[in-house]
mmCIF file of the C-alpha atoms, coordinates in Angstrom:
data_MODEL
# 
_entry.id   MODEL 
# 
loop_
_atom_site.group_PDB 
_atom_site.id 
_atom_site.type_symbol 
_atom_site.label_atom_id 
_atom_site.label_alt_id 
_atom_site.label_comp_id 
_atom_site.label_asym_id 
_atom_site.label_entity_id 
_atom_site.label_seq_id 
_atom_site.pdbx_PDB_ins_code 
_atom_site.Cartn_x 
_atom_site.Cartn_y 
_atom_site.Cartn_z 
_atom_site.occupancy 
_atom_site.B_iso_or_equiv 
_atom_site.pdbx_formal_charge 
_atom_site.auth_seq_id 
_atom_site.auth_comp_id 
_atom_site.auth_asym_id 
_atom_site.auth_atom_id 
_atom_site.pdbx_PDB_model_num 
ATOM 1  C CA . UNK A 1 1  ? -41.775 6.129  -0.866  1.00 0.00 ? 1  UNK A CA 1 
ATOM 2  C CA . UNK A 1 2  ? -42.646 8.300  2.277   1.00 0.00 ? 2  UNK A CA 1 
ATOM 3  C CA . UNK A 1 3  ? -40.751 11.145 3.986   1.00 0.00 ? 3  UNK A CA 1 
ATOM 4  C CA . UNK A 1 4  ? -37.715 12.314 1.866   1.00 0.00 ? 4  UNK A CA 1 
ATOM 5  C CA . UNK A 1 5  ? -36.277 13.735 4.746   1.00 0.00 ? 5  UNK A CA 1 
ATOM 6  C CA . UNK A 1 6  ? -32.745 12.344 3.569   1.00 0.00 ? 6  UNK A CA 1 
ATOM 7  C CA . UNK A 1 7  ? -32.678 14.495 0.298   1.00 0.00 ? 7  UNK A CA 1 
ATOM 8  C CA . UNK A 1 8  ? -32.719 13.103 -3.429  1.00 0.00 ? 8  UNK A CA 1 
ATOM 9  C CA . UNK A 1 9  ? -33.471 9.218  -3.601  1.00 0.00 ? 9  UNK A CA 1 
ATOM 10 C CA . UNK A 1 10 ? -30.797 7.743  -5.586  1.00 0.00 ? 10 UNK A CA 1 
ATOM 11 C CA . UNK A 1 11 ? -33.268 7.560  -8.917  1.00 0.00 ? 11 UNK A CA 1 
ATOM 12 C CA . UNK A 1 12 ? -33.642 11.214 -8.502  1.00 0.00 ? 12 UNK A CA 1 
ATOM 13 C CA . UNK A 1 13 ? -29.433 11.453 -8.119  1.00 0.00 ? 13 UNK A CA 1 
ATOM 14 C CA . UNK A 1 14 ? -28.915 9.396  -11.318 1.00 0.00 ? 14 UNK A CA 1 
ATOM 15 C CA . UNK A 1 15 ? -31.688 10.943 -12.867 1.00 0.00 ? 15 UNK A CA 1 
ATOM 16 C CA . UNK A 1 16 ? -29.856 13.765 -12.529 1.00 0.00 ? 16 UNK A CA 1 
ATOM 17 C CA . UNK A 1 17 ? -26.116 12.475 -13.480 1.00 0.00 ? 17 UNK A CA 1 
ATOM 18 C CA . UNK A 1 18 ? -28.549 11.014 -16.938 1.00 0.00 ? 18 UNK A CA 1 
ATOM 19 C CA . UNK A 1 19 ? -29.578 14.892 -18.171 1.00 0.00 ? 19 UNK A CA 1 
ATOM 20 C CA . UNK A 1 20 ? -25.839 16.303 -17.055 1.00 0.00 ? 20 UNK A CA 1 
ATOM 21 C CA . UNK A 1 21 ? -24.449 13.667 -18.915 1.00 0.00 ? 21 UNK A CA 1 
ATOM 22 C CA . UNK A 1 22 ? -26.211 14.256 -22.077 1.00 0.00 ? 22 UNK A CA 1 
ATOM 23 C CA . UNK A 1 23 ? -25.778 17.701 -22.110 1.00 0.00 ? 23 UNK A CA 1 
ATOM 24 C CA . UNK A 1 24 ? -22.362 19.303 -24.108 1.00 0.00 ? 24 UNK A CA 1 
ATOM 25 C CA . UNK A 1 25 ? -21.657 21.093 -21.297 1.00 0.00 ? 25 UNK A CA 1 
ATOM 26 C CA . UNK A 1 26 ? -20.888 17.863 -18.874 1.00 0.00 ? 26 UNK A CA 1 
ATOM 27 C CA . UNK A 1 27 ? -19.923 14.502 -20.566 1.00 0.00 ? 27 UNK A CA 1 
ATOM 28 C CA . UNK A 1 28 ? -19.631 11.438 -18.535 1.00 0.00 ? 28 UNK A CA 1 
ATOM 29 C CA . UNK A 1 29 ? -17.267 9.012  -20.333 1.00 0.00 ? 29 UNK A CA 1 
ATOM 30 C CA . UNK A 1 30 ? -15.525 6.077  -18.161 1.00 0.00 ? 30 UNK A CA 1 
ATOM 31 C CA . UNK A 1 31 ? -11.868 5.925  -20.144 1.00 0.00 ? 31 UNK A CA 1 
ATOM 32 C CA . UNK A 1 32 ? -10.901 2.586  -18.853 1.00 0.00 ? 32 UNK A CA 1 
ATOM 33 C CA . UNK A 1 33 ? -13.953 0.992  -20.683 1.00 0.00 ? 33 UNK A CA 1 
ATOM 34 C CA . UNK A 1 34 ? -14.130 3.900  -23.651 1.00 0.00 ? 34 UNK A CA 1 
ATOM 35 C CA . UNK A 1 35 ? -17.688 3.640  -23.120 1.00 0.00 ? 35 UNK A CA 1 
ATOM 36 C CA . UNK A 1 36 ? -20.793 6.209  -21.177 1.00 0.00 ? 36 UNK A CA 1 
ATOM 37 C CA . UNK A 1 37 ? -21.291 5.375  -17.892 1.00 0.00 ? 37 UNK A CA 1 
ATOM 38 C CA . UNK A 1 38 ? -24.355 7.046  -17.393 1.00 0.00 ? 38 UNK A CA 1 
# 
């Protein structure tokens, strides 16, 4: 991918978002749709 000069690649972001949102601690839930968004 070369350089990362511009900090986390978006996989590595929603890679992220994925763990935090399946930990207790930090749910992700979109109300509108009543459904996990990531």
């Amino acid at each position: 991918m070369g350089d990362n000069v511009n900090g986390p690649t978006e996989d590595e972001i929603y890679a992220a978002i994925a763990v935090l949102a399946n930990t207790e601690r930090y749910s992700v839930k979109d109300n509108e749709l009543d459904d996990w968004i990531a």
